[in-house]
C-alpha positions in Angstrom: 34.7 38.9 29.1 36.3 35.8 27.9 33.9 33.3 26.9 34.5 29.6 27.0 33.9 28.4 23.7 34.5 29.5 20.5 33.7 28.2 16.7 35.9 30.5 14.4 38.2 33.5 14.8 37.3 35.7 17.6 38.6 39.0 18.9 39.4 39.6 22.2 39.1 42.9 24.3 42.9 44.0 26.0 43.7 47.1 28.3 46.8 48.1 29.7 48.3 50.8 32.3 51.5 52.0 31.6 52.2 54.0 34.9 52.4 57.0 32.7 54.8 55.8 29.5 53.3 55.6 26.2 52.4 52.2 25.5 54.5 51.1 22.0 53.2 47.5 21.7 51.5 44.7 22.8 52.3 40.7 22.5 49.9 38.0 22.3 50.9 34.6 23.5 49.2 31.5 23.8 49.5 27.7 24.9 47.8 25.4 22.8 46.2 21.4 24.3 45.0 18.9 21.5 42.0 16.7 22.7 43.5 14.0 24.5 47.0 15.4 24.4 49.6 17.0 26.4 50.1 21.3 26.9 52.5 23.0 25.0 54.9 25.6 25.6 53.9 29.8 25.3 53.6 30.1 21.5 54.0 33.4 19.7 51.0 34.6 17.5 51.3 38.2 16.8 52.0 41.8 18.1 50.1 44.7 17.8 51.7 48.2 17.6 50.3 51.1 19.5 50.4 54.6 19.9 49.7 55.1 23.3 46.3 53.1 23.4 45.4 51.9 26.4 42.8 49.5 25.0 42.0 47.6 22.2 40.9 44.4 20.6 42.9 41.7 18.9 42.6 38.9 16.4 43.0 35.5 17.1 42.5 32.8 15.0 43.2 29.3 16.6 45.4 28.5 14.3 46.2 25.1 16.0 42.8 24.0 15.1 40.9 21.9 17.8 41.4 21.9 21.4 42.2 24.3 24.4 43.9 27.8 24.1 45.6 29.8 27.1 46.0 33.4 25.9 48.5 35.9 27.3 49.3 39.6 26.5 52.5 41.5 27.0 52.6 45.3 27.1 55.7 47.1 26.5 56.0 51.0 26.4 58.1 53.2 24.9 61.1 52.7 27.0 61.0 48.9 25.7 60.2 48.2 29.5 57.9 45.1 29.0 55.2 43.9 31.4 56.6 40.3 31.7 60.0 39.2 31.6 59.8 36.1 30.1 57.0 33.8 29.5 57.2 31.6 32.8 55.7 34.7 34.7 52.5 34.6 31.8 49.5 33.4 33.4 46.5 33.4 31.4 42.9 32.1 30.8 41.8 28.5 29.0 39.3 28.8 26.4 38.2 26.0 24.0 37.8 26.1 20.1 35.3 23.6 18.3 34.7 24.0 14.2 33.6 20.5 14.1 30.0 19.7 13.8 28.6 16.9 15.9 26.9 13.9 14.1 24.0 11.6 15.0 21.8 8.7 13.5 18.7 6.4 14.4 18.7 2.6 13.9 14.9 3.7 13.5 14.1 1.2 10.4 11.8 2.6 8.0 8.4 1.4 6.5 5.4 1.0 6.9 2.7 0.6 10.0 -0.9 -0.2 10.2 -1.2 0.4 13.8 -1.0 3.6 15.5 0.1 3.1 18.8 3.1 5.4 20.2 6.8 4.0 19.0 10.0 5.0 20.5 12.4 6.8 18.3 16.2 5.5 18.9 19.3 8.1 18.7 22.9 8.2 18.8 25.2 11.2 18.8 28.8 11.5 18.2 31.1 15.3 18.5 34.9 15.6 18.3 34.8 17.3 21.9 31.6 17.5 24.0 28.0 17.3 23.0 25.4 19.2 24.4 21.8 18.7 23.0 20.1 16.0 20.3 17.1 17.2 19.0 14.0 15.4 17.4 12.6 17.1 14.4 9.1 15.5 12.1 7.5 16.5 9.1 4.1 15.0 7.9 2.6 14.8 4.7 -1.2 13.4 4.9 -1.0 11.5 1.3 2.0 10.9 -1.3 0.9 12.8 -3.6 1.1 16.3 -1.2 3.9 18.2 -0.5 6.3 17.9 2.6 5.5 19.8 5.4 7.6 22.2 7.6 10.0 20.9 10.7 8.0 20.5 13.5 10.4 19.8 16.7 9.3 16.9 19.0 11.7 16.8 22.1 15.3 17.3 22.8 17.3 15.5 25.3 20.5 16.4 26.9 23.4 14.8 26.1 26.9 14.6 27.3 31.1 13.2 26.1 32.0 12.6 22.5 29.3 9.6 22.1 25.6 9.0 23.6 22.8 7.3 23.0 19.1 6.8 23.9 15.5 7.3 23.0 12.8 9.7 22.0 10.4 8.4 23.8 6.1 7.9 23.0 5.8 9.9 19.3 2.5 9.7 19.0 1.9 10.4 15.0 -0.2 13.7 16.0 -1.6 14.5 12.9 -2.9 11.0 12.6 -2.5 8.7 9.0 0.2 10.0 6.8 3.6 9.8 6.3 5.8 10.9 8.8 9.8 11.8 7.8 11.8 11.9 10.8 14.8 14.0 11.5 17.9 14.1 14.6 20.4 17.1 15.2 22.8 17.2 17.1 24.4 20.0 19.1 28.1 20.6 21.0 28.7 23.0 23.5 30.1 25.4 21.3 26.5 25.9 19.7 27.8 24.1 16.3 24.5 22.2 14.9 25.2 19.2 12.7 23.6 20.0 8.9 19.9 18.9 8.9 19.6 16.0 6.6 16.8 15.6 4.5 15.9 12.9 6.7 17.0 10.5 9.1 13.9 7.8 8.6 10.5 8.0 7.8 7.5 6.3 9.1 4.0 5.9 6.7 1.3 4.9 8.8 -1.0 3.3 6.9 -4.8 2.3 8.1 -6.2 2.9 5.4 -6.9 -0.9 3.1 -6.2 -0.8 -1.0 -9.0 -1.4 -3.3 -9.6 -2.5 -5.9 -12.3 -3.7 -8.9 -13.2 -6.0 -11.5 -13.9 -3.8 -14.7 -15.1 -6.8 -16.8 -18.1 -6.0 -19.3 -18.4 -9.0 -20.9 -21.1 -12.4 -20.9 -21.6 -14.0 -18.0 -21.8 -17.5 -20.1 -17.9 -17.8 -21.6 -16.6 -20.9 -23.8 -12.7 -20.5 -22.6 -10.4 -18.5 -20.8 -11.4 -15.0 -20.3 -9.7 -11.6 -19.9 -10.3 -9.7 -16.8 -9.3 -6.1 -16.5 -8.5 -5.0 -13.1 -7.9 -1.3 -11.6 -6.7 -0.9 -7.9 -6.0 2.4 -5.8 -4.1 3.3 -2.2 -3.5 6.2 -0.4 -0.1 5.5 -0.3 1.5 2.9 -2.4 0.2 -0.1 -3.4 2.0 -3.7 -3.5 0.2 -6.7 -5.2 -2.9 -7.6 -6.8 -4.4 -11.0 -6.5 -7.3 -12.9 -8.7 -8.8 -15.6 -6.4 -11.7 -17.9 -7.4 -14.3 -20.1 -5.6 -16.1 -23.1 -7.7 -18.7 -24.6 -8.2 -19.7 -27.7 -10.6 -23.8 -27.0 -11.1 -26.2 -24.9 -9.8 -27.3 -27.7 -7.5 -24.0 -27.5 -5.8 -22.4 -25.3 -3.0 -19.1 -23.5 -3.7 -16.1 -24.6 -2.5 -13.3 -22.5 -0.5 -11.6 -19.4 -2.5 -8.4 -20.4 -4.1 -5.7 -17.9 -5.2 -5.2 -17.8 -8.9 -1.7 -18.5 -10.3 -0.9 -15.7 -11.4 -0.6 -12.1 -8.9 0.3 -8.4 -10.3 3.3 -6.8 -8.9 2.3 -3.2 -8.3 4.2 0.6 -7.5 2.1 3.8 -6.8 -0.8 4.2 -5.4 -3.0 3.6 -8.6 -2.8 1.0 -10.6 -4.6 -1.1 -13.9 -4.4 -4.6 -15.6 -5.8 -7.8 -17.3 -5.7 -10.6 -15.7 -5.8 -14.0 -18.7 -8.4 -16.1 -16.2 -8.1 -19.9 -17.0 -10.7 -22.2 -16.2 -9.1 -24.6 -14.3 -11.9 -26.6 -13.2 -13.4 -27.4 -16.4 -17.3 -26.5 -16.7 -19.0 -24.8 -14.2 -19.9 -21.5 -12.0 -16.6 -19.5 -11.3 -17.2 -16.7 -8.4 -14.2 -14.6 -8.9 -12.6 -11.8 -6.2 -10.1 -9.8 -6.4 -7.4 -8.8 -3.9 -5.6 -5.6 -3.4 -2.5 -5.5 -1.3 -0.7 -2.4 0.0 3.1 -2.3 1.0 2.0 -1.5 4.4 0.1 -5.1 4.6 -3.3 -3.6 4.2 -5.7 -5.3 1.9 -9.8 -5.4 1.7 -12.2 -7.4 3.8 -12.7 -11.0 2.9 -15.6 -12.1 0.9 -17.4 -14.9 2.6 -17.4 -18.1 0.2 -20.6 -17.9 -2.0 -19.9 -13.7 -2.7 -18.2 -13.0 -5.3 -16.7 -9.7 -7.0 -17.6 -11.2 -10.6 -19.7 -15.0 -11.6 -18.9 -16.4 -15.1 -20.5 -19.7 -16.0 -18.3 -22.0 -18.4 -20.9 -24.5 -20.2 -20.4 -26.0 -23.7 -22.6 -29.5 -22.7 -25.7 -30.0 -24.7 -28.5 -30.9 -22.2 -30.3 -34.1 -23.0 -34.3 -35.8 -21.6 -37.1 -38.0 -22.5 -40.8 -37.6 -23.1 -43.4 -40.4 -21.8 -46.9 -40.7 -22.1 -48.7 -43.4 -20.2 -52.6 -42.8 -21.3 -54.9 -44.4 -23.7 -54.3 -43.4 -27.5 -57.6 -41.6 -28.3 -58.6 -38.6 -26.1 -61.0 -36.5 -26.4 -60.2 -33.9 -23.7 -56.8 -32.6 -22.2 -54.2 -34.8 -21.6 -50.9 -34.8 -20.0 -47.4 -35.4 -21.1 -44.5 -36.5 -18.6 -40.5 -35.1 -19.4 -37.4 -35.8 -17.8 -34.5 -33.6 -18.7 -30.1 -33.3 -17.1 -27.6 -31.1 -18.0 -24.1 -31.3 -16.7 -24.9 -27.2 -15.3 -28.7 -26.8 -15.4 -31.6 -27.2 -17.0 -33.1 -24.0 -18.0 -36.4 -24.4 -19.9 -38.6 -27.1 -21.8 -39.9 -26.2 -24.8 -43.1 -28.4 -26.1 -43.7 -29.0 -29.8 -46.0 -31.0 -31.8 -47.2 -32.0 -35.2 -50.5 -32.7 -36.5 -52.9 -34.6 -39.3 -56.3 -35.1 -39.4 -56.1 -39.0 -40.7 -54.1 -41.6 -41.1 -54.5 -40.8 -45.1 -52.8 -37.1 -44.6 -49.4 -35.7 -44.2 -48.0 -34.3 -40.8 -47.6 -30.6 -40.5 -44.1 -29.1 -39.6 -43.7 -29.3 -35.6 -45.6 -26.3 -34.0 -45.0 -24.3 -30.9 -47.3 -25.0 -27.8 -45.5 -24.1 -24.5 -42.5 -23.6 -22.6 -42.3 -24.9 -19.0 -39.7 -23.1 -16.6 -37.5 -25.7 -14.0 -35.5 -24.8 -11.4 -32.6 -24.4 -12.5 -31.1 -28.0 -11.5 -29.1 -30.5 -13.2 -32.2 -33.1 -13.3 -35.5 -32.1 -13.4 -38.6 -33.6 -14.0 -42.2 -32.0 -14.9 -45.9 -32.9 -17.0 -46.8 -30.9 -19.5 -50.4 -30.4 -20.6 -52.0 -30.6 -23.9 -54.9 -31.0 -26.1 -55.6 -30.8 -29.2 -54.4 -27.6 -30.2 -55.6 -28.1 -33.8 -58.5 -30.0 -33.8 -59.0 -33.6 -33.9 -56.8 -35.8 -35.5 -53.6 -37.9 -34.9 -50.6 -35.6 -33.2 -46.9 -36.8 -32.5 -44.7 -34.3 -29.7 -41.5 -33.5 -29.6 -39.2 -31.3 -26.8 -36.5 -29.0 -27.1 -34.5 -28.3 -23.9 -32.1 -25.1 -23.3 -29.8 -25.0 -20.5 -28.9 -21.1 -19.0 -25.4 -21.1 -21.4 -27.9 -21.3 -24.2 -27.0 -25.1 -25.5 -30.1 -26.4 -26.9 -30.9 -29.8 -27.4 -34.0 -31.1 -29.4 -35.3 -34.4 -29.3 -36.4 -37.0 -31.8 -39.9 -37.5 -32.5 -42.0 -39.2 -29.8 -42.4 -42.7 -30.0 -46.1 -42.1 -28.8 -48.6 -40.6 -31.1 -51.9 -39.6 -29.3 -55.6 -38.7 -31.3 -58.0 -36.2 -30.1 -61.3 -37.2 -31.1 -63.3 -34.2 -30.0 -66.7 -34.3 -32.7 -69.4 -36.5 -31.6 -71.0 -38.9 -34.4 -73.8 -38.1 -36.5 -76.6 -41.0 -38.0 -78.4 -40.0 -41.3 
């Protein structure tokens, strides 16, 4: 049985009859067609010598290379009596011989996806003679840190000629996010597979958004630009880092829209750490800050409404600065009140009422003393009455206010330009 292709050197089965002579040898012939080229004459390729065998096998090595073989054999026996008499009675059977492995490619383009929606898988085969079969071939890893997995075969399609083309058609990405590495063989009709590569393309499908954090420990209250440490992870590799920031001037204000900061982290890996040197750009004021992880597959993490913020810092050196009024009669001789009016370029946090004390006109004032702190809310003007009496019994008393705004700048104001008396013993007659 002859087959009709062959990869390497074969042997071939022969018997003979010799009508009763010992057979004393046998000739093999051959005719030898290049692809694409013209038949040549009956070549000689070897004889084998026998001793009486009637059957046998012989070696034959295609030693032509490529292309189509006729094979003939010519017995002779003892009496030199030979089967043919010359080679234009040899018949014969064509076989083919193939050694060369068949190629193929994809113009697949690898990357990244963030959709997982079937995708069509492009081929294109090449073989010296005729091609037979290309075959799709994945292998999925679920993160980049885990190890290849095996082969897995996806579909084969049957081809045809020295060069073909099409599509693998609806790959689905079965084992869901990971990173898919994509392979083609191809295969001629002589069986000859081309040598797997290690891959052909690869495909990561990516769903899966970067993070990322602010790792700052510091004061909220900061008198320049600040350092912010940053760390940022993916399941697959990470691209960028961004600082943005949102603004405000005062408490009393809204924030305006988020604005990227100038300066953006180029990142590899899938985990990643840095400082960014934040400058307040602004000048004075609230600074909501966010931070923006980017992966290579165009993943990043959901938006932070204006207002939200991954870190606040406050920048305030201004002193606040106010006023105290009083509008009543100079003696008293019961609780009174005391008008303020305070402004800070950020806010005013708290009022602080002080006052001093003698008991006549002929004594000295004490050092200022402590009566009460008034809370505000928080804007950059606020207004208030403060109550007092006379904490130390009667006599003349002068006030004075110290304001602190939520950075901690304290102002302190000049003695008032009011002096009240609490009169609170009634006259005696002896």
């Amino acid at each position: 049985i002859i087959e009709v292709w062959y990869s390497s050197e074969s042997s071939f089965d022969w018997t003979a009859d010799g009508d009763g002579n010992n057979l004393s040898s046998l000739e093999i012939w051959y005719q030898y067609k290049p692809l694409g080229g013209n038949l040549s004459d009956w070549q000689y390729h070897s004889t084998l010598q026998l001793d009486g065998e009637d059957s046998g096998d012989f070696p034959f090595n295609f030693p032509d290379g490529v292309g189509y073989y006729t094979l003939e054999s010519n017995a002779s026996d003892s009496s030199n009596a030979s089967e043919f008499i010359s080679s234009e009675d040899f018949t014969g059977e064509e076989i083919r011989f193939d050694d060369v492995k068949p190629t193929s490619s994809t113009t697949l383009a690898s990357g990244t996806r963030t959709t997982s929606g079937n995708i069509d898988i492009s081929w294109e085969a090449s073989d010296n003679f005729d091609l037979d079969t290309v075959r799709l071939e994945y292998s999925y890893r679920p993160a980049i840190t885990a190890a290849s997995g095996s082969w897995t075969p996806f579909q084969t399609k049957d081809t045809s000629g020295t060069n073909d083309n099409g599509d693998f058609t609806s790959f689905p990405f079965p084992e869901g996010e990971g990173r898919y590495d994509f392979r083609i063989i191809a295969r001629d009709h002589v069986n000859e597979e081309e040598p797997p590569p290690g891959q052909d393309a690869y495909i990561i499908l990516d769903l899966t958004p970067a993070e990322g954090e602010i790792d700052y420990s510091g004061d909220y209250w900061v008198t320049g630009n600040t350092s912010i440490p940053w760390s940022a992870n993916d399941n697959y590799d990470l691209f960028n880092v961004e600082l943005r920031y949102s603004y405000r001037p005062d408490n009393s204000s809204g924030f305006g829209s988020w604005i990227t900061f100038h300066a953006s982290a180029v990142t590899t890996g899938n985990n990643a750490t840095g400082t960014f040197t934040f400058e307040l750009l602004e000048g004075q004021g609230i600074y909501n800050l966010w931070i923006v992880c980017n992966d290579n597959a165009g993943n990043s993490g959901p938006d932070l409404d204006v207002g939200q913020s991954d870190l606040s810092l406050g920048y305030d050196t201004g002193t606040p600065s106010g006023d105290i009024i009083y509008n009543g009669a100079f003696w008293r001789n019961s609780e009174t009140t005391i008008q303020y009016s305070a402004q800070d370029n950020i806010d005013v946090g708290e009022v602080e009422l002080y006052y001093r004390f003698k008991a006549d006109n002929n004594s000295v004032y004490s050092d200022y003393i402590y009566a009460e702190t008034y809370a505000t809310t928080g804007g950059k003007v606020t207004n208030g009455i403060m109550e007092t009496t006379g904490l130390s019994g009667s006599g003349l008393y002068q006030f004075q206010i110290k304001l602190a705004d939520s950075a901690g700048n304290v102002w302190t104001s000049p003695n008032s330009a009011f002096i009240i008396g609490f009169d609170m013993e009634t006259p005696s007659v002896f």
